[in-house]
C-alpha positions as CSV (number, residue, x, y, z in Angstrom):
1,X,9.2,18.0,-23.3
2,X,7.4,15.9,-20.6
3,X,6.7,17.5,-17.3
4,X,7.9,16.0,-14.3
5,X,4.1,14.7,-13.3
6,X,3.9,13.0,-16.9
7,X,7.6,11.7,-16.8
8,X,6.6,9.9,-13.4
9,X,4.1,8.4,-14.3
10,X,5.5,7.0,-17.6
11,X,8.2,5.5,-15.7
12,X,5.9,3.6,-13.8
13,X,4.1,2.1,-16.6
14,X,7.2,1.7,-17.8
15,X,7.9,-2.2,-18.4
16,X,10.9,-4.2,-17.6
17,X,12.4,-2.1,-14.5
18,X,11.5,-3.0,-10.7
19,X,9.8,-0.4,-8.8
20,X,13.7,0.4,-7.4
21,X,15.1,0.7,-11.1
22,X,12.5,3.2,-11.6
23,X,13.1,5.5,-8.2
24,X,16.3,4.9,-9.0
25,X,16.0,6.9,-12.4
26,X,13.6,9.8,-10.7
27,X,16.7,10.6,-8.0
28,X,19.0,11.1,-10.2
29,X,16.7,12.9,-12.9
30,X,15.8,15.2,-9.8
31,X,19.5,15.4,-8.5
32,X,21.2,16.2,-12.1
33,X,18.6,18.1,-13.4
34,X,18.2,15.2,-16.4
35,X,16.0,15.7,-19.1
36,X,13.1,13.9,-18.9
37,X,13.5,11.9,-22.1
38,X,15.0,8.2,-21.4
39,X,15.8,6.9,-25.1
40,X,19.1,6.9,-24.1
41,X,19.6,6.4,-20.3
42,X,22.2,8.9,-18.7
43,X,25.6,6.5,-18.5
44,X,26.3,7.4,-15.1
45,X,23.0,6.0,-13.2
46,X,23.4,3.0,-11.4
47,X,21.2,1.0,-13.2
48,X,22.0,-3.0,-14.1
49,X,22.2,-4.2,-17.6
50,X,18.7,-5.6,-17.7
51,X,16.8,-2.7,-16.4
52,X,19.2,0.0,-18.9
53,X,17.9,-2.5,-21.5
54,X,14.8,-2.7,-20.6
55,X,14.3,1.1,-21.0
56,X,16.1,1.5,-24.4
57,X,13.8,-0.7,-25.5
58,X,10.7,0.3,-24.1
59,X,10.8,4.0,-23.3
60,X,9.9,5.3,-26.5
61,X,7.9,2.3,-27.8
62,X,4.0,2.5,-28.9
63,X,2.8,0.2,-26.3
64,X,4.0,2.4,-23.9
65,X,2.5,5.0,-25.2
66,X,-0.9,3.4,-25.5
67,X,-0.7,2.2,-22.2
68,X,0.2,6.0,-20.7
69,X,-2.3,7.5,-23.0
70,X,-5.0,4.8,-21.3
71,X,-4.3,5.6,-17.7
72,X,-3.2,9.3,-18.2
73,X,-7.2,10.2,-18.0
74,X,-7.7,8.5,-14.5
75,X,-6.8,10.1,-11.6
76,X,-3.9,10.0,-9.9
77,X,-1.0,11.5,-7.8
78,X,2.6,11.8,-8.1
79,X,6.0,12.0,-5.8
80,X,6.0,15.9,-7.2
81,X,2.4,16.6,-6.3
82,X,1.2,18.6,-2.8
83,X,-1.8,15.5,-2.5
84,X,1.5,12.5,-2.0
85,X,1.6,11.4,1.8
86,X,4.2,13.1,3.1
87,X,4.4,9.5,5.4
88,X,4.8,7.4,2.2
89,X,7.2,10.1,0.4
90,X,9.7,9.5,3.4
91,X,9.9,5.9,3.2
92,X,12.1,3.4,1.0
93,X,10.9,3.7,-2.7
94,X,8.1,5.2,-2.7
95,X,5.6,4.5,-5.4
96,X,6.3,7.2,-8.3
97,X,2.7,7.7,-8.6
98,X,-0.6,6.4,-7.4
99,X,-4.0,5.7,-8.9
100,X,-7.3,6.6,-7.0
101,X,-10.8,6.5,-6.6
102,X,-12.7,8.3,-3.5
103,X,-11.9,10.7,-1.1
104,X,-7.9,11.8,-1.6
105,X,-8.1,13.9,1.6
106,X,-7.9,11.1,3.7
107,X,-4.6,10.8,3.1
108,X,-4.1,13.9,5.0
109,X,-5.9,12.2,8.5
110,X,-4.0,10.3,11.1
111,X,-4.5,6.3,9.8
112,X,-3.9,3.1,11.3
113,X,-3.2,-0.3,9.3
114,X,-4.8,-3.3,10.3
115,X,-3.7,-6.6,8.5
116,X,-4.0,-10.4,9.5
117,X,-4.9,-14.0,8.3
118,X,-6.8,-14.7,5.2
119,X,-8.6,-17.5,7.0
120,X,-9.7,-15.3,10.3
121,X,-11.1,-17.4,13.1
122,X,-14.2,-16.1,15.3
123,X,-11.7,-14.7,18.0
124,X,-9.9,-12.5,15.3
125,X,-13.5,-11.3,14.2
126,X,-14.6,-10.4,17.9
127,X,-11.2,-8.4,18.6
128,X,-12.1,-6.4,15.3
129,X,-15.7,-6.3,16.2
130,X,-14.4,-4.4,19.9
131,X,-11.6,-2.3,18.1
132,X,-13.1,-1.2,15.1
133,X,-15.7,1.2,16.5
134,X,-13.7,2.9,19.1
135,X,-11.2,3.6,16.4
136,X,-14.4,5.0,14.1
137,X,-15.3,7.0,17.2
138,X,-12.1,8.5,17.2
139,X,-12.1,9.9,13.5
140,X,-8.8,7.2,12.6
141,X,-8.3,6.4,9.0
142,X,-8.3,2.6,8.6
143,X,-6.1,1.3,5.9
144,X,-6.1,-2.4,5.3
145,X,-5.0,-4.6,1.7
146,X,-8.8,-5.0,0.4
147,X,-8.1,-9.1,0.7
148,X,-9.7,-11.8,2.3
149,X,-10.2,-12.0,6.5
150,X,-8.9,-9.6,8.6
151,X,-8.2,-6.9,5.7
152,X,-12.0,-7.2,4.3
153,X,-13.1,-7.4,8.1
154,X,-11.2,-4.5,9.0
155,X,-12.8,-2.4,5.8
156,X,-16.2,-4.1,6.4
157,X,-16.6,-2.6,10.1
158,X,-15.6,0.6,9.4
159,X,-17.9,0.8,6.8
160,X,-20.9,-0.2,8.9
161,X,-19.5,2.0,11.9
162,X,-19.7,5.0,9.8
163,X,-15.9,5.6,9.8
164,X,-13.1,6.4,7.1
165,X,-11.3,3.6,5.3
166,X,-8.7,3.4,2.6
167,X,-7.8,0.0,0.5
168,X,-4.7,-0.4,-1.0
169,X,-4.8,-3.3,-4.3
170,X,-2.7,-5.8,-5.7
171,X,-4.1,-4.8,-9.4
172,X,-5.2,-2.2,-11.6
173,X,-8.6,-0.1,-10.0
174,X,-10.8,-2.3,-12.8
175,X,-9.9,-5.4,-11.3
176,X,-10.5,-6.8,-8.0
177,X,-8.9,-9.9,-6.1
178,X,-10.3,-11.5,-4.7
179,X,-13.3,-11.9,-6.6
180,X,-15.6,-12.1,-3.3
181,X,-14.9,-8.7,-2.6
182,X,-15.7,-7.0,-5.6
183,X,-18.9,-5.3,-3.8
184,X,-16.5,-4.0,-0.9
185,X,-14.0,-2.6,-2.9
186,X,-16.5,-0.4,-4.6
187,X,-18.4,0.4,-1.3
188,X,-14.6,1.7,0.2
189,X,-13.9,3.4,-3.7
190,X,-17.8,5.0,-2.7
191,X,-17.6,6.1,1.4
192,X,-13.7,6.2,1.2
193,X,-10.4,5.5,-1.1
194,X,-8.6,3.0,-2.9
195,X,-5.1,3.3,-4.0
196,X,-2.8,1.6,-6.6
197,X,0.4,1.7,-8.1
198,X,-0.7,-0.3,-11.0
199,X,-2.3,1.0,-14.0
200,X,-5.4,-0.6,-15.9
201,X,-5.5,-3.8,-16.7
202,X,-2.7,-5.0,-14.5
203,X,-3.3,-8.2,-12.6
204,X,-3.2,-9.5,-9.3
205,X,0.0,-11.0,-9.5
206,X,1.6,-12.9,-7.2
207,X,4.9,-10.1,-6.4
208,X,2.2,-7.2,-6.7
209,X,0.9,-7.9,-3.1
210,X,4.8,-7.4,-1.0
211,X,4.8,-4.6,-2.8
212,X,1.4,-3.2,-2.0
213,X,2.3,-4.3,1.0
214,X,5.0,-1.4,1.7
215,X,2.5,1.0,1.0
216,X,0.0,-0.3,3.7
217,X,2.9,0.1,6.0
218,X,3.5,3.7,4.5
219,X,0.5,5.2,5.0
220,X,0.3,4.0,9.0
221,X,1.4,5.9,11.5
222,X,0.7,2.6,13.7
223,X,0.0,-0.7,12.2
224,X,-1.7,-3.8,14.0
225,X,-1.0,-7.4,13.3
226,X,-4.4,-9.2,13.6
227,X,-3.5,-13.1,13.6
228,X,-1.0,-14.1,11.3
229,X,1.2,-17.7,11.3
230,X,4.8,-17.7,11.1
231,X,5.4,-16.6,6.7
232,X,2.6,-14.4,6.1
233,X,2.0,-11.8,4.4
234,X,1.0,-9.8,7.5
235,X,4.3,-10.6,8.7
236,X,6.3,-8.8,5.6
237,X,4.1,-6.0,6.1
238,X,4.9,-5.6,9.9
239,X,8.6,-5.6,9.7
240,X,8.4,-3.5,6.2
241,X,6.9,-0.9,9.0
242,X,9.3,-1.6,11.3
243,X,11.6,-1.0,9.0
244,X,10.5,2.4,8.0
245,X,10.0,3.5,12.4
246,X,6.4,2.9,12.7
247,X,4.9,1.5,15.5
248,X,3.8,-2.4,15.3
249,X,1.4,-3.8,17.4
250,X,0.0,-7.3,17.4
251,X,-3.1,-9.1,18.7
252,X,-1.5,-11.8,21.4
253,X,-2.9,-15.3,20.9
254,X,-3.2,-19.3,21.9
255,X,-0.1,-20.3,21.8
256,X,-1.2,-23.8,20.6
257,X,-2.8,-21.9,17.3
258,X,-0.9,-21.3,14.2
259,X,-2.5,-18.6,13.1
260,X,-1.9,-16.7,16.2
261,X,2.3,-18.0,15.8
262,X,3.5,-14.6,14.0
263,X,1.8,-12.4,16.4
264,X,3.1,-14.1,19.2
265,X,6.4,-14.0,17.7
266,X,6.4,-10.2,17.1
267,X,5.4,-9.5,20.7
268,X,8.1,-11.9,21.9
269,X,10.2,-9.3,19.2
270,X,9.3,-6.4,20.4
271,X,5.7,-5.1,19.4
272,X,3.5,-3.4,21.6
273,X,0.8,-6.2,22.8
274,X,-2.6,-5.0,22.5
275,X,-5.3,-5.8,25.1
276,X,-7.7,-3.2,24.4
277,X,-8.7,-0.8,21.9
278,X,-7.2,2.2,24.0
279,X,-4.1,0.2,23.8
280,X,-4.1,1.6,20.3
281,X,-5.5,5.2,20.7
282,X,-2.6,5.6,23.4
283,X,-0.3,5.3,20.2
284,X,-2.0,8.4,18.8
285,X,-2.0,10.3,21.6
């Protein structure tokens, strides 16, 4: 008999099911008191013909097995386990478990997400370059996606200003997208954390990041938009937080810029313009 640690996390190497099939499956385990053997799926779970046979066919297989037996020797955390967020435990569909490397206590601190444009411009880097350390100075955990721009910028700083960080990937924690930041995602692993839902050997594919993205927004108390055009990523993640009562900030910019368009658009929306960094460290007080 599985215990409820191992039955999470071989539903969520589980193939076949999206990440809601799968919490999905762990309510009503929880709720009914279910077995935690899945050959044959309990009738009455609302689950849709592709995901029941998905897990009839998979559950019990040997490449599920191999693929449990590989990860099951790496750290991680599950929804039953005292480490989870409490944060990320209360939003939609949590991840059913999460592999780490670094510091887990920092999970316990009061964080901030910063996210933005891939392509940042040199006014994006000077606002980071005037928030980051006041945020440091203030002992705020900095969570960001670990990808190109803002996100590397934002982990970058807080690196150099001594402060706490945590990354949350796209991929498996032996991969690293992009390939440019292979060095910083170690450094983070080293002076701070990084977090996945995805076991080894998963790649960075293209529906991995949204879904990363919820955690990012999960783990923030308060998250900032740092440039970001109209469809952007940054832009999923900042009304995933809405979505789940955080507060969202954004960086106002030229109107004349794309890549300050989403950010202007979310002010317009609603977000809490930020002028200064104690524009921020007022939404922690």
């Amino acid at each position: 008999m599985l215990s409820a640690r191992e039955f999470l996390l071989r539903l969520s190497l589980c193939r076949g099911l999206g990440r809601t099939s799968k919490y999905r499956l762990w309510a009503y385990v929880r709720t009914h008191h279910y077995h935690y053997d899945l050959v044959h799926p309990p009738a009455d779970c609302q689950l849709s013909v592709r995901a029941r046979t998905a897990l009839e066919n998979n559950w019990a297989s040997a490449d599920l097995d191999r693929v449990v037996a590989l990860n099951s020797h790496r750290p991680f955390i599950s929804l039953v386990d005292s480490e989870y967020p409490s944060l990320l435990k209360e939003t939609f569909c949590p991840p059913l478990v999460l592999f780490y490397t670094g510091n887990l206590n920092l999970l316990q601190r009061p964080a901030i997400g910063i996210v933005g444009a891939r392509d940042a411009s040199p006014y994006g880097t000077r606002v980071l370059r005037g928030f980051i350390p006041e945020l440091v100075k203030h002992r705020l955990v900095v969570v960001s996606g670990l990808a190109r721009g803002i996100d590397g910028l934002s982990h970058q700083l807080t690196l150099d200003y001594g402060g706490l960080t945590v990354g949350v990937i796209g991929c498996g924690l032996d991969r690293c997208y992009p390939a440019e930041n292979r060095f910083l995602q170690s450094q983070v692993a080293k002076h701070g954390l990084v977090l996945t839902e995805y076991g080894l050997g998963e790649p960075p594919l293209a529906y991995h990041f949204p879904e990363r993205n919820r955690i990012i927004a999960g783990l923030s108390q308060t998250l900032l938009v740092v440039e970001a055009k109209r469809r952007s990523g940054s832009l999923i993640t900042a009304n995933l937080a809405l979505d789940e009562n955080r507060n969202v900030c954004a960086v106002p910019g030229r109107i004349d810029t794309l890549r300050s368009l989403g950010c202007n658009e979310l002010i317009a929306a609603g977000a809490k313009p930020i002028l200064r960094a104690q524009d921020l460290l007022d939404e922690f007080s």
